[in-house]
KOLBA-337425 format. One record per atom (N, C-alpha, C): chain; x, y, z. Coordinates in nm, 4 decimals, m for minus. Example, Ala and Ser with C-alpha at 12.3 -4.5 7.8 and 13.67 -1.06 7.14 Angstrom:
<pts>
 mol        u        v        w
   A   1.3190  m0.5690   0.7800
   A   1.2300  m0.4500   0.7800
   A   1.3200  m0.3300   0.7800
   A   1.2850  m0.2250   0.7080
   A   1.3670  m0.1060   0.7140
   A   1.2900   0.0030   0.7870
</pts>
This chain:
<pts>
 mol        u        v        w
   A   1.6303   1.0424  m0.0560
   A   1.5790   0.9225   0.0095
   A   1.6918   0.8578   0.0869
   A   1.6776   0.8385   0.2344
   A   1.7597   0.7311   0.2682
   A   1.7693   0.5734   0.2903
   A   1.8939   0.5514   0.2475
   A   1.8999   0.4099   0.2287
   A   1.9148   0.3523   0.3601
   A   1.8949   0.4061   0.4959
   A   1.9051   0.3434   0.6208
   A   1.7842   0.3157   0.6676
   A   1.6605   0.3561   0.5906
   A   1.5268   0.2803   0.6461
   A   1.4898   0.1827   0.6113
   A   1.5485   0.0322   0.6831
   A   1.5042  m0.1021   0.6069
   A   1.3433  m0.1302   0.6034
   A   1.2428  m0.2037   0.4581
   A   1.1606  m0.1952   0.4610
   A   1.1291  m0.3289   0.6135
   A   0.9978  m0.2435   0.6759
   A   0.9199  m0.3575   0.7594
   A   0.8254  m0.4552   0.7146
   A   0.8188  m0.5688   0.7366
   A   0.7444  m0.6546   0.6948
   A   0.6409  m0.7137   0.8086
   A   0.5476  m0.6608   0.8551
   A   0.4627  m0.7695   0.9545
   A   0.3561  m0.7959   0.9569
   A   0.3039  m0.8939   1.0395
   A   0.1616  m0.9408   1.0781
   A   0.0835  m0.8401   1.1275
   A  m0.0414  m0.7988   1.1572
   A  m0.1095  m0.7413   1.2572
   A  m0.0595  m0.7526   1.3725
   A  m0.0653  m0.8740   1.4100
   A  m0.0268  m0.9044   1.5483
   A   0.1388  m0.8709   1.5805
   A   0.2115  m0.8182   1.5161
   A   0.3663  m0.7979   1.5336
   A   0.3740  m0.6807   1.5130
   A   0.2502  m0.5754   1.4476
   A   0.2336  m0.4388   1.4761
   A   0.2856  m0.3915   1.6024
   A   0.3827  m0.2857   1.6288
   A   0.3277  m0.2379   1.7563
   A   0.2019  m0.1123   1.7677
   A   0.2056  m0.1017   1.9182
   A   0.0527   0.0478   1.8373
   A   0.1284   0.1734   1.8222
   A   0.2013   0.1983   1.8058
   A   0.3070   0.3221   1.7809
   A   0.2802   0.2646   1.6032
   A   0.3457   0.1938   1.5750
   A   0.3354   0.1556   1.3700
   A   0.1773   0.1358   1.3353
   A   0.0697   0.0619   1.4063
   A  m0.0504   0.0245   1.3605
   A  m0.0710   0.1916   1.3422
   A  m0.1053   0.2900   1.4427
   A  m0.1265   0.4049   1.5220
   A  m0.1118   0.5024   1.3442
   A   0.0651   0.4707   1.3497
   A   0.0820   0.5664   1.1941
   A   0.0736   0.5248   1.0956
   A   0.0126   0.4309   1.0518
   A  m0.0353   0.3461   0.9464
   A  m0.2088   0.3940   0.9205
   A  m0.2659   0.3758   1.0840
   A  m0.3958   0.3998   1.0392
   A  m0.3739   0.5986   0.9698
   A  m0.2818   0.6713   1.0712
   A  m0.2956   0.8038   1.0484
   A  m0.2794   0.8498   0.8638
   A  m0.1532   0.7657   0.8506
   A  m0.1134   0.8042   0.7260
   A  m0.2342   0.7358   0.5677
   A  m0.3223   0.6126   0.6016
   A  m0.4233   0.5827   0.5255
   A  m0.5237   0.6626   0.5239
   A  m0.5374   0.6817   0.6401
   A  m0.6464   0.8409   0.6247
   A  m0.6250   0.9473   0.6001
   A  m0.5526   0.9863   0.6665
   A  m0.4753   1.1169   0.5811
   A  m0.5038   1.1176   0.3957
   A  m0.4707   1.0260   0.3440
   A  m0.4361   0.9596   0.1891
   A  m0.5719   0.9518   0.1732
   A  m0.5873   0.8673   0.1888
   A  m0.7153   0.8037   0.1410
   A  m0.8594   0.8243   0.1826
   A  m0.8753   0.8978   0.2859
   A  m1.0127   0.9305   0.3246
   A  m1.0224   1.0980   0.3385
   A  m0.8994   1.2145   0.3248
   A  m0.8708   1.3080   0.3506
   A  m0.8758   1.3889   0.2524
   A  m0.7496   1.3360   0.1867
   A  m0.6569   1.3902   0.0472
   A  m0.7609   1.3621  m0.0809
   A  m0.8229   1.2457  m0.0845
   A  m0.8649   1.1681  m0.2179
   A  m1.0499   1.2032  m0.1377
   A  m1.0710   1.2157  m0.0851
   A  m1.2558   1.2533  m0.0222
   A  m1.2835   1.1569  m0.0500
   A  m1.2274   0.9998  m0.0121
   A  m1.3135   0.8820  m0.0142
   A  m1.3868   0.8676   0.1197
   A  m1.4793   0.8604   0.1147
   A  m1.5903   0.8137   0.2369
   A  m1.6036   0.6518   0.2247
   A  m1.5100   0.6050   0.3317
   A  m1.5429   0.4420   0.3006
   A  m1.4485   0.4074   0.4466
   A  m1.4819   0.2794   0.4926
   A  m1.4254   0.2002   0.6552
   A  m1.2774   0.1360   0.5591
   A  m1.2118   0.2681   0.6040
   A  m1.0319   0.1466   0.5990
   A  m1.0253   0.0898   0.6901
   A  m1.0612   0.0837   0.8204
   A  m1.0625  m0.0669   0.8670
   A  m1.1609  m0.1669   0.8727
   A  m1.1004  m0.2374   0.7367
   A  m1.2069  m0.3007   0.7396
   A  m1.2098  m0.4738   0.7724
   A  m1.0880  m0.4757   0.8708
   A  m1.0641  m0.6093   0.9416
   A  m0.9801  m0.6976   0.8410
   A  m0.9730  m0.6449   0.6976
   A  m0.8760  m0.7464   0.6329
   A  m0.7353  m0.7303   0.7073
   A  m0.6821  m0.6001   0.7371
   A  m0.5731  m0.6020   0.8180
   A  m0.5051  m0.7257   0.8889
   A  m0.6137  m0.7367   1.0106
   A  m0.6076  m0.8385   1.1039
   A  m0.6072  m0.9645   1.0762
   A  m0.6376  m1.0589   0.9524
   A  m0.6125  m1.1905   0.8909
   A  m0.4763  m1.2003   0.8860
   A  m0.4503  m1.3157   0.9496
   A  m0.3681  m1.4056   0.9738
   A  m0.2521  m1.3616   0.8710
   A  m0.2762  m1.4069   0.7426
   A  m0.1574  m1.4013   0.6126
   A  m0.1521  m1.2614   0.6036
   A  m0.2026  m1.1803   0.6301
   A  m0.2294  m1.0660   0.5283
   A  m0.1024  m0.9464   0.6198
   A  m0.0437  m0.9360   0.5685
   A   0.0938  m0.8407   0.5519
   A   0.0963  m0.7029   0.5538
   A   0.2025  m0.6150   0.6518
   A   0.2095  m0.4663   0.6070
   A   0.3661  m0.4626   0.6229
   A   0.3706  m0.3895   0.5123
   A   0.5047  m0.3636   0.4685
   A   0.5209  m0.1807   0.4789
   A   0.6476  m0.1323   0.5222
   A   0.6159   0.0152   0.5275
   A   0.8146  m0.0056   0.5941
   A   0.7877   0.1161   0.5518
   A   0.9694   0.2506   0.6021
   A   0.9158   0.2959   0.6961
   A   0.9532   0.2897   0.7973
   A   0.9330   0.3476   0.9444
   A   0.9653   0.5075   0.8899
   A   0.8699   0.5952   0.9363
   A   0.8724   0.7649   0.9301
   A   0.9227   0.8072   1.0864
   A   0.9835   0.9348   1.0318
   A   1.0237   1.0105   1.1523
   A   0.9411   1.1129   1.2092
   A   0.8925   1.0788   1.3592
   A   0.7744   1.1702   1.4248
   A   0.8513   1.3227   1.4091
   A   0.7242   1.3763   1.3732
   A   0.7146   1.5181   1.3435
   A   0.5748   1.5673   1.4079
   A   0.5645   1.6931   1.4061
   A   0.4905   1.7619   1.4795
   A   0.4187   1.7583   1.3064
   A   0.2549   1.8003   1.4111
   A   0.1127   1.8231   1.2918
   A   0.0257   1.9215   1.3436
   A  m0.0363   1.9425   1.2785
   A  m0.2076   2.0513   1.3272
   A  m0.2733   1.9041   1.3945
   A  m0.3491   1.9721   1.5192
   A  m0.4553   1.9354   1.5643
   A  m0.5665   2.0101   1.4997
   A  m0.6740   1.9613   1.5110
   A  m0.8264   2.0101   1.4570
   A  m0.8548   2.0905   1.4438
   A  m0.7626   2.2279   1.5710
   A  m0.7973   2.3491   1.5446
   A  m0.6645   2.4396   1.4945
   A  m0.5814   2.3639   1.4462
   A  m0.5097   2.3752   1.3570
   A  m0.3677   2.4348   1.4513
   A  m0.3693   2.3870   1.5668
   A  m0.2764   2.4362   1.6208
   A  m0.1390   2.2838   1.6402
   A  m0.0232   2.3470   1.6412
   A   0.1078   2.2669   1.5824
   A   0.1605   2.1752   1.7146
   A   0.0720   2.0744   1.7610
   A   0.0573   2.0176   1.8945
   A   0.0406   1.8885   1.8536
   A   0.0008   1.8213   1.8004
   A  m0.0119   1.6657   1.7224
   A   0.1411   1.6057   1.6996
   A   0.1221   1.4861   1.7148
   A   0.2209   1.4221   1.6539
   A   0.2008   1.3374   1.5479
   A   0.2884   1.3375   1.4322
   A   0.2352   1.2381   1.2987
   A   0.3469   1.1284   1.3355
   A   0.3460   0.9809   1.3296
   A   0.3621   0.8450   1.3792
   A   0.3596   0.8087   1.2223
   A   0.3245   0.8898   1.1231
   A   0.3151   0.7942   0.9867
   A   0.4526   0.7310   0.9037
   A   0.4345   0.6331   0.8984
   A   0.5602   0.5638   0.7746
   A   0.5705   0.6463   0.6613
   A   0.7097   0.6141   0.5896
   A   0.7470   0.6934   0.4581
   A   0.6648   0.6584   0.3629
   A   0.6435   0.5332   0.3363
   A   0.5417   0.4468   0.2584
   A   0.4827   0.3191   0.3148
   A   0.3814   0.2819   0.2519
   A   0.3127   0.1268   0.3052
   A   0.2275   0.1165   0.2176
   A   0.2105  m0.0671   0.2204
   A   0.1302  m0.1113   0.1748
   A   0.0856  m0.2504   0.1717
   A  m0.0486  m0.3050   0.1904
   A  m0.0739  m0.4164   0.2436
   A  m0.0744  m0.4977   0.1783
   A  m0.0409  m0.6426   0.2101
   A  m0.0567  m0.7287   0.0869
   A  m0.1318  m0.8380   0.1682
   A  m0.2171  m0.9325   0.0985
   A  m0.3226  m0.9844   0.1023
   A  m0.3068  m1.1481   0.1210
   A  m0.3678  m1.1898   0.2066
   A  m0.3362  m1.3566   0.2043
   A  m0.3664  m1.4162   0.0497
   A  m0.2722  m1.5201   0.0507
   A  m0.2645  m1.5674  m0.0981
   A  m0.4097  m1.6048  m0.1335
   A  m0.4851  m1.5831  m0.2507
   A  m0.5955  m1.6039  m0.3160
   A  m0.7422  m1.5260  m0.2312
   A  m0.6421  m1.4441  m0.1719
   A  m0.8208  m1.3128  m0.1709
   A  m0.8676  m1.2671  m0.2319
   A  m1.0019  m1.2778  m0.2688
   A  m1.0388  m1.2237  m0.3357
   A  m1.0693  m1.0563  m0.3351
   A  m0.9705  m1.0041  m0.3886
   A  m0.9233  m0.8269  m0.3588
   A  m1.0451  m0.7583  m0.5432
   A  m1.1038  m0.8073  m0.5313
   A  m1.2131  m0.7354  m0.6397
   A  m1.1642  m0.7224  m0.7981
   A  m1.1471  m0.6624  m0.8675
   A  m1.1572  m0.6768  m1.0437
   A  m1.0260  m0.7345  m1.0569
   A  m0.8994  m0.7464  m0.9847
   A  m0.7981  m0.7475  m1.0149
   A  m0.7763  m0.8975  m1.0040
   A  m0.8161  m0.9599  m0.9288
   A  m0.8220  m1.0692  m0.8797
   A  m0.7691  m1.2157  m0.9426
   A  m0.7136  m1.2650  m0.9222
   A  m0.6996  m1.3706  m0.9965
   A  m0.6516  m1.5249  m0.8658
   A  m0.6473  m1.6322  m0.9653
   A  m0.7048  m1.7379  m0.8568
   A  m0.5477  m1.7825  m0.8046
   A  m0.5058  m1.7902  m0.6668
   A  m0.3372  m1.8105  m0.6214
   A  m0.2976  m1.7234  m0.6013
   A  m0.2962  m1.5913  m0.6465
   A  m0.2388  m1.4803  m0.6198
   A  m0.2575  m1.4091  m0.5138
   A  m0.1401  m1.3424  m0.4606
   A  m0.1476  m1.2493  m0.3734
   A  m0.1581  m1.1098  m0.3988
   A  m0.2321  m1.0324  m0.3595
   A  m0.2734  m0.8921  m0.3766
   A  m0.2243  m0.7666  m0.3108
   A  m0.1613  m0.6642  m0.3733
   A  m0.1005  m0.5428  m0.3216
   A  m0.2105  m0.4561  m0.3151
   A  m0.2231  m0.3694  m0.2281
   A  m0.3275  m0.2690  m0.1637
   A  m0.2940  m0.2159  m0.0585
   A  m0.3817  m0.1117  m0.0451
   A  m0.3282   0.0011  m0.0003
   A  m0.2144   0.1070   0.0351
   A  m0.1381   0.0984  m0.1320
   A  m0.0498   0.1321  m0.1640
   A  m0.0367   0.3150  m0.1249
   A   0.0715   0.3422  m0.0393
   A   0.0308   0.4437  m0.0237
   A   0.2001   0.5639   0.0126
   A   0.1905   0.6863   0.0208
   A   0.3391   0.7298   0.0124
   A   0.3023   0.9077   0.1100
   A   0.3746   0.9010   0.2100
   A   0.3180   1.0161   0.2751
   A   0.3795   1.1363   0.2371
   A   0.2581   1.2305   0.1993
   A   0.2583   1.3717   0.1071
   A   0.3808   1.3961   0.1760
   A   0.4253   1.4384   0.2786
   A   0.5963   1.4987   0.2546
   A   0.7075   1.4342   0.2131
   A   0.6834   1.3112   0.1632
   A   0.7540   1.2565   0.1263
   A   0.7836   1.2061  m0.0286
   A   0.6393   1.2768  m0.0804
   A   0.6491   1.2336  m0.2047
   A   0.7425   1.3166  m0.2935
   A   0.7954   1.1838  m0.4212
   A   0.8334   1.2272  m0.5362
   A   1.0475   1.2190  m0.4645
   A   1.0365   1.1335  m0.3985
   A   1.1391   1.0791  m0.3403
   A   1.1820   0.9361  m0.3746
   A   1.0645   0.8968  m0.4108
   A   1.1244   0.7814  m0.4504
   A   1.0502   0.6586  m0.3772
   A   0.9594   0.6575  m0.2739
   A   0.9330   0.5700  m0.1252
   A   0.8228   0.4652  m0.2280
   A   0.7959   0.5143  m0.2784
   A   0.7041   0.4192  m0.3286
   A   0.7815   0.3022  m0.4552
   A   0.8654   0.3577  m0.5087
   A   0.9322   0.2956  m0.6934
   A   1.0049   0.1858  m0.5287
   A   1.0460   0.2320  m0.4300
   A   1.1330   0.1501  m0.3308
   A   1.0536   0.0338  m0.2860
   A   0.9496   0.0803  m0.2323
   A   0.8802   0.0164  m0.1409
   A   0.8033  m0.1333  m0.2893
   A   0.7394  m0.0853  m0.3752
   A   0.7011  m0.1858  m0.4817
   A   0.8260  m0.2786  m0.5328
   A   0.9383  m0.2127  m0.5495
   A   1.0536  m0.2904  m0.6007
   A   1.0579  m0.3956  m0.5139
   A   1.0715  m0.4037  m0.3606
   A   1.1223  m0.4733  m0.2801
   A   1.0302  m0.5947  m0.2848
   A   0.8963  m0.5038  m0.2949
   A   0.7782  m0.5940  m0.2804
   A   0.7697  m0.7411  m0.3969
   A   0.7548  m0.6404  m0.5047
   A   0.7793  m0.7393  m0.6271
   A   0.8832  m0.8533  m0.6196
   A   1.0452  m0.7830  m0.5746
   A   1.1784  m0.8998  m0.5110
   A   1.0790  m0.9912  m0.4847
   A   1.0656  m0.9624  m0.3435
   A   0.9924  m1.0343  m0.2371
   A   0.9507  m1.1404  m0.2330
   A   0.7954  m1.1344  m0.3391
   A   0.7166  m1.1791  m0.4021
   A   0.7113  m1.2548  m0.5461
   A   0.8291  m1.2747  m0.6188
   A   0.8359  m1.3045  m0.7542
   A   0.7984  m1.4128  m0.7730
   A   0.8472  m1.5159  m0.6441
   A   0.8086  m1.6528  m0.7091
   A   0.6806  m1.6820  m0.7472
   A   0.5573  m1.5665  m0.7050
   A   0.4262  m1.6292  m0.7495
   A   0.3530  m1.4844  m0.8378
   A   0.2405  m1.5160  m0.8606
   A   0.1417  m1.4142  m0.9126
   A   0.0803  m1.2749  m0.8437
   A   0.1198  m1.2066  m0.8477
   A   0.0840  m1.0963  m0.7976
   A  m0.0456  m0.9837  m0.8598
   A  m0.1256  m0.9475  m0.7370
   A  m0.2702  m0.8440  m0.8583
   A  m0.2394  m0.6896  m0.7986
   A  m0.3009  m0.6313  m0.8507
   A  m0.3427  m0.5517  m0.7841
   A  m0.4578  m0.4373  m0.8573
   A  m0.5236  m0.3594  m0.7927
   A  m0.6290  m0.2514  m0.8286
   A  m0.5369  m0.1017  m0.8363
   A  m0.4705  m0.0989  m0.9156
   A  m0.3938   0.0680  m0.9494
   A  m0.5258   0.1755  m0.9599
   A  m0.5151   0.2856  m0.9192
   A  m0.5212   0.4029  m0.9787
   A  m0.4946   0.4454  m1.1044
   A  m0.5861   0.4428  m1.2058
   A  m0.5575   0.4363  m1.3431
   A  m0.4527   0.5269  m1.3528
   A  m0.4538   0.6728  m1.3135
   A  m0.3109   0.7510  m1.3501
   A  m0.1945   0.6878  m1.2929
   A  m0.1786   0.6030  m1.1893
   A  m0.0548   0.5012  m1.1883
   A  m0.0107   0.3981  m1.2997
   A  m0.0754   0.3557  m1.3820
   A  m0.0712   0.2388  m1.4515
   A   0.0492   0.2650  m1.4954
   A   0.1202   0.3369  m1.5258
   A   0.2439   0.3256  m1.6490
   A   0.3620   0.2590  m1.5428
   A   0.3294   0.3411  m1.3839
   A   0.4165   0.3431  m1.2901
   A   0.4164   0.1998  m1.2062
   A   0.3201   0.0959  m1.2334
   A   0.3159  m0.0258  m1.1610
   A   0.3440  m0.0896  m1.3268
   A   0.3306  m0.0943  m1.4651
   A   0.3846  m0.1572  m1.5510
   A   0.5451  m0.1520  m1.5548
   A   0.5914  m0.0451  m1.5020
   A   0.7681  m0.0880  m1.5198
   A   0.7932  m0.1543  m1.4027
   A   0.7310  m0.2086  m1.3365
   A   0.7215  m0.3493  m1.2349
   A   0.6779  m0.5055  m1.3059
   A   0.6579  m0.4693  m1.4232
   A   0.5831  m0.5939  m1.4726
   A   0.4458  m0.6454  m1.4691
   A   0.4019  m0.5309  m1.3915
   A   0.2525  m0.5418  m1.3509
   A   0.1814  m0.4909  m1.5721
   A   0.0528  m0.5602  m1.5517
   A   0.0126  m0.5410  m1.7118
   A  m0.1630  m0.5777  m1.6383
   A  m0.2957  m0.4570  m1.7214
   A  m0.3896  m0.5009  m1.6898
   A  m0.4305  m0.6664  m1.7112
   A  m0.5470  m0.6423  m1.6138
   A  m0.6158  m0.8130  m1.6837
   A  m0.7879  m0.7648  m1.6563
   A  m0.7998  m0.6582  m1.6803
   A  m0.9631  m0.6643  m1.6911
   A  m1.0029  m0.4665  m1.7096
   A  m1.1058  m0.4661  m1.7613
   A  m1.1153  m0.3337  m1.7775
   A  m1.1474  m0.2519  m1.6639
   A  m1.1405  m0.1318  m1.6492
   A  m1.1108  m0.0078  m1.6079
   A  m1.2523  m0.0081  m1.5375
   A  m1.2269   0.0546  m1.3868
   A  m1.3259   0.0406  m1.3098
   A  m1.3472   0.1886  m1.2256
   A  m1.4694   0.2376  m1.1716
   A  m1.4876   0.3598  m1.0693
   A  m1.4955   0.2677  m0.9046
   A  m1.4000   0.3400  m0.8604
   A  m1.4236   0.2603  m0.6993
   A  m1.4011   0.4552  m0.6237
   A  m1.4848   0.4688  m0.5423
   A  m1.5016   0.5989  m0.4805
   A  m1.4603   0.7167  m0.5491
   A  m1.5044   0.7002  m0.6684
   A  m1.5448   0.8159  m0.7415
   A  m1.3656   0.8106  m0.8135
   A  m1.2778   0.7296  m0.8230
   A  m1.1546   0.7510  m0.9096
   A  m1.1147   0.6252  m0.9477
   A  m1.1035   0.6788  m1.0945
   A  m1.0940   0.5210  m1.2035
   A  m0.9650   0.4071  m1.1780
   A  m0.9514   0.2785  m1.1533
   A  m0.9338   0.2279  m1.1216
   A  m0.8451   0.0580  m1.2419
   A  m0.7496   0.0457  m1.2533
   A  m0.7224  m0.0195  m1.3326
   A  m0.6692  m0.1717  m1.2439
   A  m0.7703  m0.2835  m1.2813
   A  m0.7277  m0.4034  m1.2214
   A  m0.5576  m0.4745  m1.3133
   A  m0.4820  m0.5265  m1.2101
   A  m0.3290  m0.5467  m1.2803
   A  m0.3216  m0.6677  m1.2240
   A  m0.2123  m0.7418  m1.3047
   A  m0.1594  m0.8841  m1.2487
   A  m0.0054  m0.8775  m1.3066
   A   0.1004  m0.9181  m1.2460
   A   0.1791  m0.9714  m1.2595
   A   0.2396  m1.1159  m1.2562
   A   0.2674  m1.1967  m1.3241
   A   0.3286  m1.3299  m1.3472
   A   0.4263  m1.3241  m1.2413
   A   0.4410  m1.4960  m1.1584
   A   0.5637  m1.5425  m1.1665
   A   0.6724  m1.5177  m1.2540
   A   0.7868  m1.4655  m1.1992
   A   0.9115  m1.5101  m1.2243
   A   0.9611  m1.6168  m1.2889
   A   0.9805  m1.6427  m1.3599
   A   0.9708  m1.8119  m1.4457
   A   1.1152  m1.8303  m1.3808
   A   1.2135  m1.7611  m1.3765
   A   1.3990  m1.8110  m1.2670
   A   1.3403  m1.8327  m1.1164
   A   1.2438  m1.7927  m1.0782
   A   1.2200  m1.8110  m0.9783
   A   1.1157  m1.9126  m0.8885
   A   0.9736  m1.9450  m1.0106
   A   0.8886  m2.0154  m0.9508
   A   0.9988  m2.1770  m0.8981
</pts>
């Protein structure tokens, strides 16, 4: 992993379309590709005002086009993930003040590097002074608890893979 990709922090609107561009590529890829969820990732929470994307700028590399020929370019970040205007209501995880992590995500060549334990650490920094939720992937749970993250409601199916709602506390040195 290198330590020269500082994490990005922005608005929608401070996106450029080169980062929006590999953000949308790399969520689909993940999440509508890899995992066979059939569901609208854009689903306009993006674009709210508060609501945050954080991501490691990735280095363009060549991809398959459709017919599988090595002509594409991939624009995707190392990792990303969105975080939510304070007190959205982001579904089981939810809690009232808090801000919500989602669409936590780490691009297949990159995994098992580390982009993600990076990208949550910073986040959590970031974020300590208040309450943090989020909706894990139940086989993540152990991996968002050594963040401090701990359930707060039982175990859920969201597109066919079980789903564990989490909250993390304020920082008590920090609130």
């Amino acid at each position: 992993m290198s330590e020269e990709s500082p994490l990005v922090i922005k608005s929608f609107d401070e996106l450029t379309i080169t980062e929006l561009y590999g953000i949308v590529q790399l969520r689909s890829q993940v999440f509508v590709v890899e995992q066979n969820c059939i569901f609208l990732d854009q689903d306009g929470v993006d674009t709210l005002p508060q609501t945050l994307h954080a991501f490691y700028p990735g280095d363009v590399r060549t991809m398959q086009d459709t017919h599988g020929a090595e002509v594409g370019r991939s624009l995707a970040p190392k990792a990303y993930a969105r975080i939510l205007p304070p007190d959205f209501p982001d579904g089981p995880a939810h809690e009232p003040g808090a801000r919500s992590i989602s669409r936590v995500v780490t691009n297949p060549h990159l995994r098992g590097q580390g982009w993600s334990r990076r990208l949550i650490g910073e986040l959590v920094a970031g974020h300590s002074h208040g309450l943090l939720t989020l909706n894990a992937q139940s086989h993540l749970e152990r991996f968002y608890t050594s963040f401090g993250f701990s359930p707060n409601g039982p175990r859920f199916l969201e597109d066919g893979i079980e789903h564990t709602p989490m909250s993390r506390p304020a920082d008590a040195s920090s609130a």
